[in-house]
C-alpha positions in Angstrom: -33.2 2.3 -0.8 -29.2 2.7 -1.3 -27.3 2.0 1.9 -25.9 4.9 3.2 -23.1 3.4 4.6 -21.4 1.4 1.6 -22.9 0.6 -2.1 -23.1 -2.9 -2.8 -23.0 -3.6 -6.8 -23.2 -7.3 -8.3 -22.5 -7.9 -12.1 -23.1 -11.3 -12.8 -22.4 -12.8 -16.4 -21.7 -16.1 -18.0 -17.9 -16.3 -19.1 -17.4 -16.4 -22.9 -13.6 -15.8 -24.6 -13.0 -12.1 -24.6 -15.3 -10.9 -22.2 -14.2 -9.9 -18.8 -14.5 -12.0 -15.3 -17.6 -11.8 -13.8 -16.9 -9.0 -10.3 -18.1 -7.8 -7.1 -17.7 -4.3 -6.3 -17.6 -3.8 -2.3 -15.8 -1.1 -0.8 -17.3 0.2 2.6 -14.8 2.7 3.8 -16.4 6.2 4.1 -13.7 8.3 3.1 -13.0 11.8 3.7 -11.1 14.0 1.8 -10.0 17.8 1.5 -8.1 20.4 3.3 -9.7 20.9 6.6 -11.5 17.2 6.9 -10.2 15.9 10.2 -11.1 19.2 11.6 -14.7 17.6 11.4 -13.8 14.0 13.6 -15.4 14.9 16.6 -18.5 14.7 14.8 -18.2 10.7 13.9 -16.2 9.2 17.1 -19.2 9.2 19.8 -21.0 6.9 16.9 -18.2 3.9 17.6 -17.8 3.9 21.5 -16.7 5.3 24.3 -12.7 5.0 24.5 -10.2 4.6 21.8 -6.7 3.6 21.4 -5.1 5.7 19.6 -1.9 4.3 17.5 0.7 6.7 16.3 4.1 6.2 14.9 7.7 7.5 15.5 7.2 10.9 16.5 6.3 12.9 13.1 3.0 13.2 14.3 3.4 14.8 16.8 6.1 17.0 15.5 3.9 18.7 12.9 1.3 19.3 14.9 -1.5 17.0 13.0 -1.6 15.3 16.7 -2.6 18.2 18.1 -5.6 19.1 16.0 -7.0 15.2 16.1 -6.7 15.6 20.4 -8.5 18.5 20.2 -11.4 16.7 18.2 -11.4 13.6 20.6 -11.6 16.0 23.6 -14.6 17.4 21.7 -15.9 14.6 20.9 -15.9 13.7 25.2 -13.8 10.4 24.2 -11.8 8.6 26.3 -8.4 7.7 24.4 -5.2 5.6 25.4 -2.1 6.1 23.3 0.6 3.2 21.4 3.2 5.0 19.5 6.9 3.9 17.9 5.1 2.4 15.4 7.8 2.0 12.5 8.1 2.5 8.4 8.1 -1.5 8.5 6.3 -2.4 10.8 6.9 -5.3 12.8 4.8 -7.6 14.2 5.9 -7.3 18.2 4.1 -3.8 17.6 1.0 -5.6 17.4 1.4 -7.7 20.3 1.7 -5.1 22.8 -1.3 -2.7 21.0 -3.4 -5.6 21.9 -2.4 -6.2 25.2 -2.6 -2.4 25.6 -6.2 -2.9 24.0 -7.1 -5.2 26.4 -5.8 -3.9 29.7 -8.1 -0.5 28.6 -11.0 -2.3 27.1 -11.7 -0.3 23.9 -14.2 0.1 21.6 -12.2 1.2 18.4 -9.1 2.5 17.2 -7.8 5.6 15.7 -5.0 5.2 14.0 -3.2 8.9 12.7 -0.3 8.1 10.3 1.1 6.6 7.4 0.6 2.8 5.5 2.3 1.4 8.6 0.4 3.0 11.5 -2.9 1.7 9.6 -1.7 -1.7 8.8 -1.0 -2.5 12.4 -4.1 -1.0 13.5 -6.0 -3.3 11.1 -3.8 -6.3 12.4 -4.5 -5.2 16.0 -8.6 -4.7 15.2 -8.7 -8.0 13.7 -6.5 -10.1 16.3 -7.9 -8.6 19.5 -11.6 -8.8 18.8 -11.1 -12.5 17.6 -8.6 -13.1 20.4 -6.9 -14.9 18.1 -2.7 -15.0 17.6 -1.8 -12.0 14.9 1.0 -13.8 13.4 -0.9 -17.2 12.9 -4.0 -15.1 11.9 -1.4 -13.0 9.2 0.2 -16.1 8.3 -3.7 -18.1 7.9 -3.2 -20.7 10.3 -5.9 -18.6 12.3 -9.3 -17.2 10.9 -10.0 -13.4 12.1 -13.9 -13.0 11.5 -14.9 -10.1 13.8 -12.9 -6.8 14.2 -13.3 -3.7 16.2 -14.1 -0.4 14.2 -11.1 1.7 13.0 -10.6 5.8 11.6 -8.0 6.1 9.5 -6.2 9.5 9.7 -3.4 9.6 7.0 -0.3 11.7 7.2 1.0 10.4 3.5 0.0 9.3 0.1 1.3 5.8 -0.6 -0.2 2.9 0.1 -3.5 3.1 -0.7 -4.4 1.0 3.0 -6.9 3.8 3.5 -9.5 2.6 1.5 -9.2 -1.3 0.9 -8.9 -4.6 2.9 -5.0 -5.7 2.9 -2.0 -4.9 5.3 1.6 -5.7 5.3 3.7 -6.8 8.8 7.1 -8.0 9.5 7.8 -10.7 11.4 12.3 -10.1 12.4 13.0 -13.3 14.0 11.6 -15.4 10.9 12.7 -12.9 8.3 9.1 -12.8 6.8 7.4 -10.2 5.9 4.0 -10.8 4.7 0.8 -9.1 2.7 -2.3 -10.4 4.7 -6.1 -9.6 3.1 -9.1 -10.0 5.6 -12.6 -8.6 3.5 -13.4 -7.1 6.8 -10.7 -5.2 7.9 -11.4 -2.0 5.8 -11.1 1.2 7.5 -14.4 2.3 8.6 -14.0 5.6 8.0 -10.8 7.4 6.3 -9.5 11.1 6.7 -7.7 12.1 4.2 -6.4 15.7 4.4 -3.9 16.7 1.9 -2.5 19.6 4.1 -1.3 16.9 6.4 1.4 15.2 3.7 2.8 18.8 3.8 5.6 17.9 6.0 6.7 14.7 4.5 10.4 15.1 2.8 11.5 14.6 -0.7 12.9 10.9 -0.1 9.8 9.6 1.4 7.3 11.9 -1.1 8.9 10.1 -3.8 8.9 6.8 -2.1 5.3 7.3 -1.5 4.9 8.0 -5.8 6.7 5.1 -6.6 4.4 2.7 -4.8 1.5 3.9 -6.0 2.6 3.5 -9.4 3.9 0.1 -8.3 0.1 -1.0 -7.0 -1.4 0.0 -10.4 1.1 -1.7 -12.1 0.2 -5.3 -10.2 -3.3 -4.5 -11.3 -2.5 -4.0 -14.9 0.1 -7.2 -15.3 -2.7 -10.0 -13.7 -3.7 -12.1 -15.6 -6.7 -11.2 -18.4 -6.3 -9.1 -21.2 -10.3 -8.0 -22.0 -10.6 -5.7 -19.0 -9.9 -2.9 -21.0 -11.7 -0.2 -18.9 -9.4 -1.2 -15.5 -6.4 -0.7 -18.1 -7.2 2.9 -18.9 -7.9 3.5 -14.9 -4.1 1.7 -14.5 -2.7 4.1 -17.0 -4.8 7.4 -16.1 -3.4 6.5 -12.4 0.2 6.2 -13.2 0.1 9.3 -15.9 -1.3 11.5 -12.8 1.5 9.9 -10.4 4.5 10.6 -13.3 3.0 14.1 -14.3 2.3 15.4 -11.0 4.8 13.5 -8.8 7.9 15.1 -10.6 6.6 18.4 -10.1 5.5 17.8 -6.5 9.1 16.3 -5.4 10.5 19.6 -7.1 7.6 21.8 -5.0 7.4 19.6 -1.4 5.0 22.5 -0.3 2.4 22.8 -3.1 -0.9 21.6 -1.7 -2.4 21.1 -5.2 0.0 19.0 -5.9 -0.6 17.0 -2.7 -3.9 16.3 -2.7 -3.6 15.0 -6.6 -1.1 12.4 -5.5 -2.9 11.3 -2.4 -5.9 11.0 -4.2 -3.9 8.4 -6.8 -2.7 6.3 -4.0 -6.2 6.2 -3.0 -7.2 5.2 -6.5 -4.4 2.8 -7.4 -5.8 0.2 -4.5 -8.8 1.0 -4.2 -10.6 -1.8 -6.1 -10.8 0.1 -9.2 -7.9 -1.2 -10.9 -8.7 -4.5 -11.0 -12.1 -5.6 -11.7 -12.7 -7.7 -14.8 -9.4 -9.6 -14.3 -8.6 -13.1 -13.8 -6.2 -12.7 -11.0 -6.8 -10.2 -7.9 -3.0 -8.4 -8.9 0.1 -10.0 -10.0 1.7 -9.2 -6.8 5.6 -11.5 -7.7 7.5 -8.2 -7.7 5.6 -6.8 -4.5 6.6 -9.8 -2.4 10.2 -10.2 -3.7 11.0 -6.5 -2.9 9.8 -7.2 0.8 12.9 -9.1 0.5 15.3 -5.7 0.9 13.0 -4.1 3.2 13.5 -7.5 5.2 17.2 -7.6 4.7 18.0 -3.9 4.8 15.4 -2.2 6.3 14.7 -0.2 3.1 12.1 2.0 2.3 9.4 0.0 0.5 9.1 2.5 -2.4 12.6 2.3 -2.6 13.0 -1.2 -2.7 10.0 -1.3 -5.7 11.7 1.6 -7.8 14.7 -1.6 -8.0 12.8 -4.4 -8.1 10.3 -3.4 -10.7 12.1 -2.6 -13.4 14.4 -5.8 -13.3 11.1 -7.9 -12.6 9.7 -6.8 -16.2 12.7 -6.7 -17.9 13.3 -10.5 -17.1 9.7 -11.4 -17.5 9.3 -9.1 -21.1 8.9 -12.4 -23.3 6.3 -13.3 -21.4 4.5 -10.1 -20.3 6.5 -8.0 -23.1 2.8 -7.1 -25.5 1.5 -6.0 -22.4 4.1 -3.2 -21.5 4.1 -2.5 -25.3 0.5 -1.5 -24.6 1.3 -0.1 -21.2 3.3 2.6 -23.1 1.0 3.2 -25.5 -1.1 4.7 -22.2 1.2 6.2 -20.7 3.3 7.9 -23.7 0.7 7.8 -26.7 3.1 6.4 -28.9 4.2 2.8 -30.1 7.3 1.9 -28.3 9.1 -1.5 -27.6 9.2 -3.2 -24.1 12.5 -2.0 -23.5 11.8 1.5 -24.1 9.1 2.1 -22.0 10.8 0.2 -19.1 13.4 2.5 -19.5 11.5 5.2 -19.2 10.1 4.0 -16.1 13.2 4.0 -14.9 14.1 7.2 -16.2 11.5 8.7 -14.4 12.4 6.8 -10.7 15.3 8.1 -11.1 14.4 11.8 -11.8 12.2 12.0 -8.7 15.2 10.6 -6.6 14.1 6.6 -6.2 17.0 3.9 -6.5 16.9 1.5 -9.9 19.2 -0.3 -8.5 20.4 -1.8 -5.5 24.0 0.1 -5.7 21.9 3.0 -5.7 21.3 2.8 -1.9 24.4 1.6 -1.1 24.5 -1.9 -1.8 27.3 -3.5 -3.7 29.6 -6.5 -3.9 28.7 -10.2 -5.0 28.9 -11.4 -0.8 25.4 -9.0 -0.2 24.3 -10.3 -3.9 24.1 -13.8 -2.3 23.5 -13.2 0.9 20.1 -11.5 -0.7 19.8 -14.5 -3.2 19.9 -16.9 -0.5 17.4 -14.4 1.6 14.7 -14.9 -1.3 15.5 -18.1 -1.9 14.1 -18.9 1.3 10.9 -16.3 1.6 10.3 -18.1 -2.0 8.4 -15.2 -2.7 5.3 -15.8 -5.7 2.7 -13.6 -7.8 -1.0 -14.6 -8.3 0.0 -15.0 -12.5 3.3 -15.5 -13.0 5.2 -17.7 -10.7 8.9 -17.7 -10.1 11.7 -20.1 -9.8 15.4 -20.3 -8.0 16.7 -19.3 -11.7 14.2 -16.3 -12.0 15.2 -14.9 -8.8 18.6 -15.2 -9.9 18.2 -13.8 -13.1 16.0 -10.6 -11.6 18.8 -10.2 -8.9 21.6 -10.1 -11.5 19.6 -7.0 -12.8 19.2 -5.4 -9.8 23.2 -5.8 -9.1 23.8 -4.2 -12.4 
């Protein structure tokens, strides 16, 4: 009998040249998704105790009224719920420390976190941290193992990261200038809400913002290392083709719920799993951690900071990784291009839905910042799971950002 509550699928093979890496698919979020969806919570909460935290972020929430309708459900429900809010766009890691305390003066069973990759992120961090009573920036950092978690509902109120549906979260830690990408294979969402209507509200900066990482996730999957997993290539390029087609025209028509739910949907997709199996590496993931770098230093968006750091990141890296963004355009524009034309389109199209390309584009300039960011990078020494970087490749990238 198939488990209702997650599919469990093993392909085993031996290795041979040109085959792909033996994989485990595992993904046991339930997700929900449609207009409409988290009209039905009330239905699931009893299921996972009797009081829940609930963790919001800055206000937008609330604001738009998606607070409103999940209340109403957790009153149906006959819940009890305590509130965190102020949780930020980057969010930092004292956040977590005080959800937990609040967790633990309250004594709840799960969490409900209703907001965007940040809100869910620190509600993972919390889950994890409080019901292994262990320290969340040793357990982040893997000085500390996190093997039990309480259950948490995602609610999402944006299509970006893709945290709804997979096992990884991303916290930033001020006083040591780190910001880090942490990956627990129990800290999936237990169940996810995804209602479309919901992204509604978000503006044109953060809509696009939202695009551009998605398409930045997929592209991770597609530059790790292994060439024979052909299938997760097309997924890669189907994803990013329905981000570039769609997202133009969605940051052109903020209010066009078609166009919504086909973007969230892609962010869904992009890091879900799907993307990745049959490779040798788990992602590249180099360009990921040295844009945390600007969100670090300036507080920037992380879309933003991708839209800058990607293109530069390739264009350095082309002699090495330059036959696979040959075929990468080939998916995208069905046509034979060189490297350097398809990263300029790629460009082209960040900067058409209003993302920098490159640092001056958000209003950073001047050799002093260049080094100051050099010397910030230097020291995070960020690294991707296939190709690593030195003091001269971080350099070389950053002259391309300051262009």
């Amino acid at each position: 009998m198939i488990n209702k509550k997650f599919l469990i699928f093993v392909l085993k093979q031996t290795r041979k040249p040109n085959m792909m890496q033996s994989f485990v698919v595992y993904n046991p979020t339930k997700l929900h998704f449609g207009v409409g969806v988290a009209e039905k919570l009330s239905d699931i909460l009893p299921s996972y105790g009797r009081k829940a935290l609930l963790m919001l972020g800055m206000g937008s929430a609330k604001r738009h009224g998606y607070y409103d309708i999940v209340m109403k459900q957790i009153e149906k429900s006959g819940i009890d719920v305590v509130e965190y809010s102020g949780i930020k766009p980057n969010p930092v890691i004292e956040d977590v420390y005080k959800a937990i305390e609040v967790c633990s003066k309250e004594e709840v069973d799960f969490i409900i976190a209703l907001g965007g990759g940040s809100v869910v992120d620190t509600a993972k961090i919390v889950s994890l941290a409080y019901a292994s009573n262990v320290d969340p920036w040793k357990m982040v950092t893997y000085q500390e193992e996190a093997p039990f978690k309480i259950p948490l509902i995602a609610i999402m109120t944006i299509a970006a990261t893709g945290t709804e549906m997979n096992p990884y979260a991303v916290i930033q830690n001020p006083k040591t200038k780190k910001k880090i990408g942490y990956f627990n294979p129990i800290s999936y969402p237990d169940e996810s809400y995804l209602d479309p209507s919901f992204t509604l509200t978000v503006p044109k900066d953060q809509t696009a913002y939202g695009i551009v990482d998605l398409i930045a996730h997929a592209f991770e999957a597609f530059f790790a290392k292994g060439d024979d997993a052909t299938l997760s290539d097309r997924f890669a390029g189907a994803v990013i083709s329905e981000a570039m087609v769609y997202g133009e025209q969605l940051v052109n028509d903020l209010q066009n719920i078609s166009l919504r739910e086909k973007i969230m949907w892609a962010a869904t997709n992009a890091l879900n799993g799907l993307l990745f199996f049959g490779r040798e590496t788990n992602g590249e993931w180099g360009a990921h951690n040295f844009a945390h770098n600007l969100s670090v230093l300036y507080d920037m968006p992380h879309g933003a900071s991708l839209s800058i750091v990607f293109p530069a990141w390739m264009k350095h890296f082309k002699p090495k990784i330059g036959y696979r963004i040959e075929k990468l355009g080939q998916l995208l524009y069905h046509e034979q291009l060189s490297a350097d034309e398809v990263i300029s389109r790629i460009e082209d199209f960040f900067a058409r839905i209003g993302s920098p390309v490159r640092v001056k584009d958000y209003g950073i300039t001047g050799e002093e910042e260049k080094q100051r960011f050099f010397e910030q990078v230097k020291q995070d020494v960020p690294q991707g799971f296939y190709i690593t970087m030195t003091n001269d490749d971080y350099k070389a990238i950053i002259d391309l950002m300051w262009e």
